[in-house]
N, C-alpha and C positions, 0 to 999 in steps of 0.2 A: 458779776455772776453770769450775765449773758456772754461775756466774753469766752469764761473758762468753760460754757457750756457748748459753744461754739466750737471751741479748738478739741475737746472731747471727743464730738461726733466727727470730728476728723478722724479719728483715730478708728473710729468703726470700719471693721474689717467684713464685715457682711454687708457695704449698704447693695442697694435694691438698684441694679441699671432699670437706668428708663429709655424704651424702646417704645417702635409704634407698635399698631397691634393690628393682625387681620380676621375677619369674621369674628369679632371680639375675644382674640386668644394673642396672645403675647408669642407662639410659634406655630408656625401653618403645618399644618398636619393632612397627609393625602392618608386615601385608602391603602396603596401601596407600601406605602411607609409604616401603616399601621401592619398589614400581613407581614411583612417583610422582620417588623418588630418582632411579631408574635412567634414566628419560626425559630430567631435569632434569642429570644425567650428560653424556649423549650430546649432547643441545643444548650444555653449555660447552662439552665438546670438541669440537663443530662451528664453536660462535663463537672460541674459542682457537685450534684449528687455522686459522681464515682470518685471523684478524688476526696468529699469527707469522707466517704465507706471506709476509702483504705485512710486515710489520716487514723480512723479510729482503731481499724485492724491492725496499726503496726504496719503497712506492705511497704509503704514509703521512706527510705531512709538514704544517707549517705555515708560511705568511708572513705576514709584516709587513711593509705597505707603506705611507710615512708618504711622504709630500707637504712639502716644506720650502719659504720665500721666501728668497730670498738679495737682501738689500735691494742687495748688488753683484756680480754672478754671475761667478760666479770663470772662470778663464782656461781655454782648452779648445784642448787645440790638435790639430784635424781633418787625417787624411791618407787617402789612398786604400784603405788594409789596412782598414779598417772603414767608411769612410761615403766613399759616391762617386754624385755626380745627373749625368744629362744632358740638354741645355737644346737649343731648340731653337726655330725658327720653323715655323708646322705650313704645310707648301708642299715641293715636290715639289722635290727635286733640291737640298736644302740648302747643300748643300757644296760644289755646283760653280755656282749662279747663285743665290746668296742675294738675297734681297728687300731685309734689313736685315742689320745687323753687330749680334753679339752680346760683350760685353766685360764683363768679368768683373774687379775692384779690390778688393784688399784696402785696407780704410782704417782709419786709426787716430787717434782723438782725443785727447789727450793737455789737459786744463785745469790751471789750475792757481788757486792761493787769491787772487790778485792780480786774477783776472777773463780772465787771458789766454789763451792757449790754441796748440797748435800741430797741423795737420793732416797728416798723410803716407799717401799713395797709393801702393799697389803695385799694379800689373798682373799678372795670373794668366795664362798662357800656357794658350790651348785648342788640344787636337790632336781629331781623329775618335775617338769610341770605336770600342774594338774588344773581341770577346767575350772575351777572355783578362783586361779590365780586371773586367771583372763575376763571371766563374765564380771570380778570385780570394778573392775574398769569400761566392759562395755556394759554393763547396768546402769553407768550413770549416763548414759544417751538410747538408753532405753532397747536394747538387742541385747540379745542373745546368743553364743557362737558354737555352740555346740555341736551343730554339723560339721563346721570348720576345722572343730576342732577336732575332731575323729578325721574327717577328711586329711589332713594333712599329719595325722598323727602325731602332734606335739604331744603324746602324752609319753614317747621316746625321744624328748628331748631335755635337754638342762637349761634350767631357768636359776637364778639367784634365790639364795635362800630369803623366809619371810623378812618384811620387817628391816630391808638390808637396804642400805642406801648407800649411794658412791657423789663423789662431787669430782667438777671439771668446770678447769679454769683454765686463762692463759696459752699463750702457743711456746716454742722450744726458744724465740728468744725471750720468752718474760724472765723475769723475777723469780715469781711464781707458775707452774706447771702442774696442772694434775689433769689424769686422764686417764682410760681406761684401755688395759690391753688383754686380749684374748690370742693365747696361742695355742697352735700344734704340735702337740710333743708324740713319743716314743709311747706306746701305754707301759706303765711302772707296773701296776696290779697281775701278779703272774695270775693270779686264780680268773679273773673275769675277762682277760685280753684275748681276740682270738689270737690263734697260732699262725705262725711263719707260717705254714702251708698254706693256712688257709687265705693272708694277708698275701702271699704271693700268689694267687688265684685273682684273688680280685684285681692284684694289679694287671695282669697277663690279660685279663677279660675289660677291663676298661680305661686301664695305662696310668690313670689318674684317680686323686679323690676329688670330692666336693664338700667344702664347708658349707652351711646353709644357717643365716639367720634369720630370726622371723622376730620380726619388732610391730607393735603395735604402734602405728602412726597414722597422723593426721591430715586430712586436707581444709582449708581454711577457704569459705566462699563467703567474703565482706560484704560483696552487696546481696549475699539472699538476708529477705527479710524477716525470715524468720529465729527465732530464737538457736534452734539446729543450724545456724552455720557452719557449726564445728561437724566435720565427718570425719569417724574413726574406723580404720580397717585392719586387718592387720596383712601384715607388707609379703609378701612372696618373691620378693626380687633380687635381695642381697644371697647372692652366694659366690662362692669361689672357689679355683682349681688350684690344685699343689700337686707336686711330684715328690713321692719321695724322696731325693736322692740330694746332690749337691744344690738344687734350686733354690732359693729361697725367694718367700713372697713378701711383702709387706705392704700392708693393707693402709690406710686414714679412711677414716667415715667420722663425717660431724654433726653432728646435733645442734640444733637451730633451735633461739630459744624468739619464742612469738608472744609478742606483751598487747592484750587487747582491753580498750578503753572502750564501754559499750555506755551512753546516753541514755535510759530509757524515759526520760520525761517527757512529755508533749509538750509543756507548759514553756515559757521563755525560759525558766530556771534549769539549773541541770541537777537528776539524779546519776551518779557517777557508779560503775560496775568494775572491778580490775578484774582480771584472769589471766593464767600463763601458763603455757605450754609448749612442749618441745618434740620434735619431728626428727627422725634421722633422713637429712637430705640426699635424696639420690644423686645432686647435682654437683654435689661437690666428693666425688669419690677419687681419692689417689692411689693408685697402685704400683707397685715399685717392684722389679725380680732382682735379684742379686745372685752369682756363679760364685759358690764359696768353693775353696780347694778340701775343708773335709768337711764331714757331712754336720750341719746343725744338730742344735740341739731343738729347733722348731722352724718344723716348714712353712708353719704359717704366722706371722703377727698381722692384727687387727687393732690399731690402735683406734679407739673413740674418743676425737677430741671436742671441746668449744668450737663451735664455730664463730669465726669474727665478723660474722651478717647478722643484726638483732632485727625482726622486724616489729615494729610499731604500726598497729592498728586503732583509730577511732573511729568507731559507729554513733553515731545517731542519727535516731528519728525525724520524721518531719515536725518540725514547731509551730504552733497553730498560728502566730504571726508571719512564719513563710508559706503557711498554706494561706491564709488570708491576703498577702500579696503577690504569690501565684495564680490565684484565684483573679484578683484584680490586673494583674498582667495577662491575661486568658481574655479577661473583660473589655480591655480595651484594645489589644492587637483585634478581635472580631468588632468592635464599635468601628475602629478607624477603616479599617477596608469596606463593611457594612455601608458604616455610616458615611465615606467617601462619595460611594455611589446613589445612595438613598438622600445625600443633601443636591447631587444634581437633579436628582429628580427633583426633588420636592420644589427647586428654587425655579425648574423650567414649569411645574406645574402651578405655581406660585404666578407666574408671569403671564402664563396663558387664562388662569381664570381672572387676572385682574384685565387682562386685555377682552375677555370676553362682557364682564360688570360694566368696562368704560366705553366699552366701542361698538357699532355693529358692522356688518360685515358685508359688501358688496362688489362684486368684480366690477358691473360698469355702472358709476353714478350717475351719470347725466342723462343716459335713455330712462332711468328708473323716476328720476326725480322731475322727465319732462313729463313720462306719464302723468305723474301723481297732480303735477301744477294743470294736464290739460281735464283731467277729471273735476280738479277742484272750479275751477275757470267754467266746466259745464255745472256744474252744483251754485255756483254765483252768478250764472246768466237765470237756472232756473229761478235760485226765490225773487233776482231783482223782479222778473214777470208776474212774480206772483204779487210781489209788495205794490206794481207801479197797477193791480186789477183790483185793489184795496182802496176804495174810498175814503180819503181823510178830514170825516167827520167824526164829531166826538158824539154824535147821538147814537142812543143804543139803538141797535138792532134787535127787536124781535120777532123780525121774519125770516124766515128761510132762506127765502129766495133774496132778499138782501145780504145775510151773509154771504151766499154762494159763489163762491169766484167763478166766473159766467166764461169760460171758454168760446172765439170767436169761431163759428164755422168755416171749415175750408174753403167753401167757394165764396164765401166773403171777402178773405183772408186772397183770395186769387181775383177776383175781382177790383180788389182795392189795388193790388199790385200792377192788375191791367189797367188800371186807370191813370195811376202813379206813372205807367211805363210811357203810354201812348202822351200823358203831359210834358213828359220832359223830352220824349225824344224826339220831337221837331228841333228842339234846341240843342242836342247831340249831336256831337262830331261824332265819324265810323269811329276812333280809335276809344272817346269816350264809350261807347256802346260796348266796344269790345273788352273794356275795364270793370262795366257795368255788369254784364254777363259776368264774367270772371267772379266779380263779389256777390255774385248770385250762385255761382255754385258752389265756392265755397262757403257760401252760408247755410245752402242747402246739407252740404255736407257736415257741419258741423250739427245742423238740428238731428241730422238722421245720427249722426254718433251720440248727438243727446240726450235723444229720444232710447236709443239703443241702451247708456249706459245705464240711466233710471229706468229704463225695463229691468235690467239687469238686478240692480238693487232693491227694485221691489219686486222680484221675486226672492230673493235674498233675505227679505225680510220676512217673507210671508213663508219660507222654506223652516225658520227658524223660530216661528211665533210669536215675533215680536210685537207686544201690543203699544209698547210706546217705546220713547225715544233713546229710554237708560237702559231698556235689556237688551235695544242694539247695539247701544253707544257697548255697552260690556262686555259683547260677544264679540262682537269688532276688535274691541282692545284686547283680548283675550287672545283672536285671530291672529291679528298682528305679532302679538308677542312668540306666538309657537310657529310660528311662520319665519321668524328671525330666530335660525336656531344658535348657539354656538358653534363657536370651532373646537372639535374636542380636538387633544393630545393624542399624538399618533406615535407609533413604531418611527415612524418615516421623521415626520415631526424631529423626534425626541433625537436618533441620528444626526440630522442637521444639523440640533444646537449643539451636540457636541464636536460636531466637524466643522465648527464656526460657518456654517452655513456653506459648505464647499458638497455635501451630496445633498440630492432630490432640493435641488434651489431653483429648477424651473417647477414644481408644482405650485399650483396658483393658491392655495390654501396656506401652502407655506409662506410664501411670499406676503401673502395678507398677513400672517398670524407676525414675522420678524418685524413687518412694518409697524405691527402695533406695540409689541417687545422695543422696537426701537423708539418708539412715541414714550412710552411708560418710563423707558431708562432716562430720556431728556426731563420728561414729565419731575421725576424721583429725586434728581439731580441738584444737591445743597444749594449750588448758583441761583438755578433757575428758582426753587422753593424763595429764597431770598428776594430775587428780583420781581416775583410776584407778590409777597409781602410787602416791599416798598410800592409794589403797583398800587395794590389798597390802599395806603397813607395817601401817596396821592392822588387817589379817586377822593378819598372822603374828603381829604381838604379842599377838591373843585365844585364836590358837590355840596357841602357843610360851608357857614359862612365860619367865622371865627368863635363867635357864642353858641351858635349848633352844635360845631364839634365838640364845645365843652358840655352840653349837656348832653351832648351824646357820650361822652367819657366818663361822666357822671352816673350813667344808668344803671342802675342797683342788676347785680348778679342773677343769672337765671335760680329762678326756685325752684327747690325740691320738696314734694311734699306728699304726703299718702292718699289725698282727695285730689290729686293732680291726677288725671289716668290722659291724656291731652296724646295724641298718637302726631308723629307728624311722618307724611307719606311722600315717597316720591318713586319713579321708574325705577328703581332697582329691587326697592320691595315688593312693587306689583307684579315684576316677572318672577320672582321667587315665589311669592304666594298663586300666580297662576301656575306656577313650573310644578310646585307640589300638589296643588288639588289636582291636575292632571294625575298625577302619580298615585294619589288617594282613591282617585276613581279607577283606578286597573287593580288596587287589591280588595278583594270581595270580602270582606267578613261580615258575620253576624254578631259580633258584640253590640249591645246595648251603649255602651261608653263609648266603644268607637263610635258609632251613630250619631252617637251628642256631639258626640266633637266635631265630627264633620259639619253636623248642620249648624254649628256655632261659629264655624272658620267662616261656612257660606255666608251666614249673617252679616260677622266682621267684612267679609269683601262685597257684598252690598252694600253697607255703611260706606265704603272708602270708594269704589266709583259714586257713589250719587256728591259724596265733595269734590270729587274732582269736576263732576256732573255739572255740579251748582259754582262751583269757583269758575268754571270756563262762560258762567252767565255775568257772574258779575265784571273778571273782566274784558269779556265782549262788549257787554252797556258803557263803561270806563273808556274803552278804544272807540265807540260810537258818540260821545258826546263831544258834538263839535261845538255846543254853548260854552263849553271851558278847555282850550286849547292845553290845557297844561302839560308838565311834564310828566304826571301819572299818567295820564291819556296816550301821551306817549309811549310809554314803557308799557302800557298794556296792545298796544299795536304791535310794538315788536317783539314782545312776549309769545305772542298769538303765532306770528312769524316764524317765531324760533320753533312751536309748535310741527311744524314742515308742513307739505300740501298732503299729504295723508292721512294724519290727524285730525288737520283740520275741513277735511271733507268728514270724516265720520264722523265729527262735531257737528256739522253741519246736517248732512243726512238725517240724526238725530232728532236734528229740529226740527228737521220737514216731518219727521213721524209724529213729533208731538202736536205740529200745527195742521195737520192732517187728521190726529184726534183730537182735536182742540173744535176743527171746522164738525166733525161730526155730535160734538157734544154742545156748541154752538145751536144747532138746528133743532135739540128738546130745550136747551135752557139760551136764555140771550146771550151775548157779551159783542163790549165796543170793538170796533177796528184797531183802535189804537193797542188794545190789549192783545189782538192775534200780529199786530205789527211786531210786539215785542217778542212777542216768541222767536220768530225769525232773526230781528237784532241787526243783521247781517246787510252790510252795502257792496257794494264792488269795490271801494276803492281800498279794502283791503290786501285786494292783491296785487296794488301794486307795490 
C-alpha cells in the first residue's frame, strides 16, 4: 500500500516547489514593484473593462470573404421583394409621348450535345413605378425614399409589373442560358409616340438619346459590427447613349449574387443566419457598338446576365473563449515587458538589502578600528586603577571613608616621581635618560587623552541622564546602530548593475555596495553552502568525542508549544526594532491604542537590552575565571573579542556607571570590596 501511495504522489501535478524565503515570504517584494503593480492593475482593468463592453455589444467580430468562379452560375431567380430597377428614356414626359419603346424579354437557351439548340422568349410586362414599389424594399432597412424618389422622378419611369419574377442562369457557352434583355425599338403606339418633328428636334438639339437605369443596389461592409451591414441605395449611374441610325449598341450588365453566413452566438457553439442578395455590379460592364448596313430594328440591347463571381461571406462574433484568451494574451505581453524590468529591480534590490542585514559599511577600516581599540585600551587602564585602589579584604565595610577610592594628590604623585627620578639617575646613562624622558611624555600624553576621553563620556552621560549603566549601555547601542546607516539603492547604483558595473564604478559607495553583492553571490553559492556544511561535520566530530556526537544526534526536536513565548534576539532584530521606534517617534498621533502599543514595544526593548545587559556579565565572569582554564573560558574570551573595541568600551563604560552608583549607595548602606570588584569584572589582559 506504501508503495502504490508512493508512485501516486508522483503523479501529483500541483506539488508545492520548495524554495528559501526572505523576510519570511517565499518572494521579495519592493515598494516599487508594488506601485508599478498597481498601475499595471488599473491599465488591464481599463483594457478588460472596454473589451467585455463591446464583447457584450456585438462591436467585435470577424469576416471572411472569399471570391468563388462558378464555371456555370447556378440559377437565380429575381423578384421585386429584394432587387427592382427602373429604366427609362432620359426626355421629358416619358410615359405620355415617348420618343422610343422600351421592351424588356426574358430568354432562355436551352443547347444541347448534338450541336442543337432551342430558344424561347418571354415578354416582361412594364407598368409606371410608383413609391410603394421602392419603400417596399427600403422599409426593411429602415428609410424611407420618397424625396428620392420625386427627385429623380421615377414616377415617369417603367418598372416590371407586380408580383413578376425573371431568373438568370448560365453564360452563352452553357447548356443552359437564361437572361434578361432590354431594348430600343421604333415607338409602335401611333396615339402616344411623339411625332417625327418633334423626335427630329430633339435629335438636332442633342445628336443623341440616353437610356438611364436606376436599380436598387447594395453595398456590403463585413466588418462593421453592426447588424446594418447591408446598405441599400439606389444606383444613378447606369446609363447609355444610342444614335439613331445604323449604330448599334449592345450593352452586358451582371448581377452578383452575395451568400452571407452571419454567427450570432457569443457562446463556443454556433447560431447560424443565411441571407442573399444581389447587386448589379458596375465592374463588370461590357459595351459593344456594331455599324450595320441598314437600319436595326433596336438601337439598343441590354443584356442582364449571371455573373460567374459568387461571393461568400462569414461573420461572426467574438466568442467568449477568444475573448478570454485575448484577454490573457493582453496579460502576459504587459507582465513580460513589466515584469522584465521590475524582476531586475527587485533582484538588485533583493541584493542590496541583504548586503545591508549582513554587512556594515566603512571606507577605511584600520584608522576606525585603531581608534575604537585606543579608547578601549584608555577605559582598561582606567578600571585596572580603580581595582589595584580596592583593598582585597573580605571584611565589610561600613565606613565611608573606607569605601572611598582615595585619589593620590598631585604633588605627591610629583614628588614621588622626583624621588624615583633623582634614584635612578646616578645610575643612568645620557641615552637611558633620553628614553626615560621620551616614556614620560608619552605617558603624559596618553593620561591627558585619558583624562580628555572620560571627560568626554561623562558628560555624555550626564547630557543624556543616565542614572546607571543599562540606559547608557541602551542609548549607546541605539547610537551606534543609527550611526551605521545603510547603503540605500540609487539611480546611479541601479545603472551600474545593469551596465555590469562599467558606469559610475569609481563612486566609493558603489564600489562598497558590488563588493558586498560579490560577498553575498560567493556567500549563496551551492559549492560554497555545501563545503560549509561539511565544515560543520567536521567541527562537531573534533569537537564531539564519538558517544557525544551520538547523543548529540539523539537530542529530541525543538518544541513547539503555546506556553513557550521564549524570544531569541540577536543584531539584526535590534537594528530593526531601533530603526522603527525611531520612525514611530516622527509620527505624532493621538490615539489611545497607538499609545499602548508604543509604550508596550518600549517595554519589550527594555526587556531585551537588559539580557543582553546581563548575558555580557555572565560571560565576562566565564572569560575571568582563571581557576578553570577551560574551553568555555575560552570561547567566552573570544566571544567578547568578536564583540570589536567599541562594544566592548560601551560595555565597559557601563560598568563604571554602575560601579560609580554602586560606590555612592555604598556610602548610606555597607557592601564588601569584593562585591564592587565584581561589578567591574574587567582585567587588561583582555586585550590582548
Amino acid at each position: 500500500m506504501q508503495r502504490i501511495s508512493h508512485w501516486i504522489s508522483k503523479m501529483d501535478i500541483f506539488g508545492q516547489s520548495i524554495t528559501l524565503r526572505m523576510n519570511k515570504q517565499s518572494s521579495y517584494k519592493t515598494v516599487f514593484g508594488g506601485c508599478s503593480s498597481l498601475v499595471l492593475l488599473i491599465i488591464l482593468i481599463l483594457i478588460f473593462s472596454s473589451n467585455i463592453t463591446s464583447f457584450f455589444n456585438k462591436e467585435s467580430l470577424s469576416a471572411t470573404v472569399l471570391t468563388e468562379f462558378e464555371e456555370i452560375p447556378s440559377l437565380s431567380i429575381i423578384d421585386d421583394s429584394f432587387f427592382l430597377f427602373a429604366v427609362q428614356i432620359d426626355q421629358d414626359n416619358f410615359l405620355s409621348k415617348p420618343f422610343y419603346d422600351i421592351k424588356i424579354d426574358q430568354l432562355r437557351i436551352q443547347k444541347f450535345l448534338n450541336g442543337s439548340s432551342i430558344q424561347s422568349q418571354k415578354e416582361i410586362q412594364l407598368i409606371p413605378c410608383t413609391l410603394d414599389r421602392f419603400n417596399k424594399i427600403f422599409s426593411q432597412f429602415g428609410r424611407d425614399i420618397r424625396d428620392q424618389f420625386n427627385q429623380f422622378k421615377l414616377y415617369d419611369f417603367l418598372c416590371f409589373d407586380y408580383n413578376q419574377s425573371f431568373s438568370i442562369q448560365g453564360t452563352y457557352s452553357n447548356l443552359e442560358f437564361e437572361y434578361l434583355r432590354i431594348s430600343v425599338q421604333k415607338c409602335a403606339n401611333k396615339t402616344n409616340c411623339a411625332s417625327n418633328e418633334e423626335l427630329q428636334q430633339e435629335i438636332d438639339k442633342n445628336g443623341a438619346f440616353k437610356i438611364k437605369l436606376f436599380p436598387i443596389n447594395k453595398i456590403l461592409n463585413p466588418y462593421k459590427p453592426e447588424d446594418n451591414y447591408l446598405q441599400t441605395f439606389l444606383d444613378d449611374s447606369f446609363f447609355f447613349r444610342f444614335i439613331p441610325s445604323n449604330i448599334y449598341k449592345s450593352v452586358d450588365l451582371f448581377i452578383k449574387e452575395y451568400e452571407v453566413t452571419n454567427d450570432q452566438s457569443l457562446l463556443p457553439f454556433s447560431y447560424l443566419e443565411y441571407s442573399q442578395f444581389y447587386t448589379l455590379d458596375q465592374s463588370e460592364i461590357k459595351e459593344r457598338t456594331e455599324l450595320q448596313n441598314n437600319q436595326p430594328q433596336s438601337f439598343v440591347q441590354i443584356q442582364i446576365r449571371k455573373s460567374p463571381y459568387k461571393i461568400k461571406i462569414f461573420r461572426k462574433y467574438l466568442k467568449i473563449d477568444e475573448l478570454l484568451s485575448n484577454l490573457g494574451g493582453i496579460q502576459q505581453i504587459f507582465i513580460f515587458f513589466v515584469g522584465t524590468i521590475l524582476t531586475i529591480y527587485n533582484r538588485f534590490q533583493l541584493l542590496v538589502e541583504l548586503a545591508n542585514k549582513l554587512y556594515e559599511f566603512t571606507l577605511v577600516s584600520f584608522q576606525k578600528e585603531k581608534y575604537y581599540q585606543e579608547n578601549l585600551d584608555l577605559v582598561n587602564q582606567m578600571i585596572y586603577n580603580k581595582q589595584e585602589k580596592i583593598p582585597f579584604s573580605e571584611k565589610p565595610r561600613n565606613s565611608d571613608v573606607d569605601l572611598e577610592i582615595q585619589p593620590l594628590h598631585q604633588s605627591t604623585i610629583n614628588q614621588k616621581s622626583k624621588n624615583e627620578l633623582l634614584k635612578f639617575s646616578e645610575q643612568m646613562s645620557p641615552s637611558s635618560q633620553q628614553q626615560q624622558r621620551n616614556s614620560q611624555k608619552k605617558q603624559t600624553e596618553n593620561n591627558i587623552k585619558k583624562n580628555k576621553f572620560i571627560y568626554e563620556q561623562e558628560a555624555m552621560a550626564l547630557k543624556l541622564n543616565c542614572s546607571n549603566g543599562l540606559e547608557y549601555f541602551q542609548l549607546q547601542i541605539q547610537n551606534l546602530i543609527q550611526r551605521s546607516q545603510p547603503i540605500l539603492m540609487t539611480f546611479q547604483m541601479l545603472i551600474n548593475f545593469l551596465t555590469c558595473q562599467k558606469v559610475f564604478n569609481n563612486k566609493k559607495h558603489i564600489q562598497l555596495m558590488n563588493k558586498a553583492i560579490d560577498s553575498i553571490t560567493q556567500q549563496i553559492d551551492l559549492f560554497n553552502i555545501l563545503t560549509k556544511l561539511n565544515d560543520l561535520e567536521k567541527l562537531k566530530e573534533v569537537i564531539f568525542s564519538p558517544q557525544q556526537l551520538l547523543m548529540f544526534n539523539f537530542a529530541p526536536k525543538p518544541l513547539i508549544s503555546l506556553d513557550n513565548t521564549s524570544e531569541v534576539f540577536n543584531r539584526t532584530i535590534i537594528e530593526e526594532r531601533t530603526r522603527n521606534h525611531n520612525i514611530r517617534q516622527d509620527e505624532v498621533s493621538s490615539d489611545s491604542e497607538f499609545q499602548n502599543k508604543i509604550h508596550y514595544n518600549l517595554q519589550a526593548d527594555a526587556k531585551m537590552y537588559t539580557k543582553i545587559y546581563s548575558a555580557y556579565d555572565d560571560v565576562l565572569q566565564e572569560a575571568e575565571n582563571d581557576q578553570d582554564p577551560s574551553l568555555c573560558s575560552n570561547l567566552s574570551k573570544q566571544i567578547i573579542r568578536k564583540l570589536g573595541a567599541e562594544v566592548q568600551t560601551i560595555f565597559k563604560l557601563s560598568k563604571l556607571i554602575d560601579f560609580h552608583q554602586n560606590q555612592n549607595n555604598t556610602r548610606r548602606r555597607g557592601m564588601t570590596s569584593e562585591t564592587l570588584r565584581r561589578v567591574l569584572y574587567s582585567k587588561t589582559n583582555l586585550q590582548q
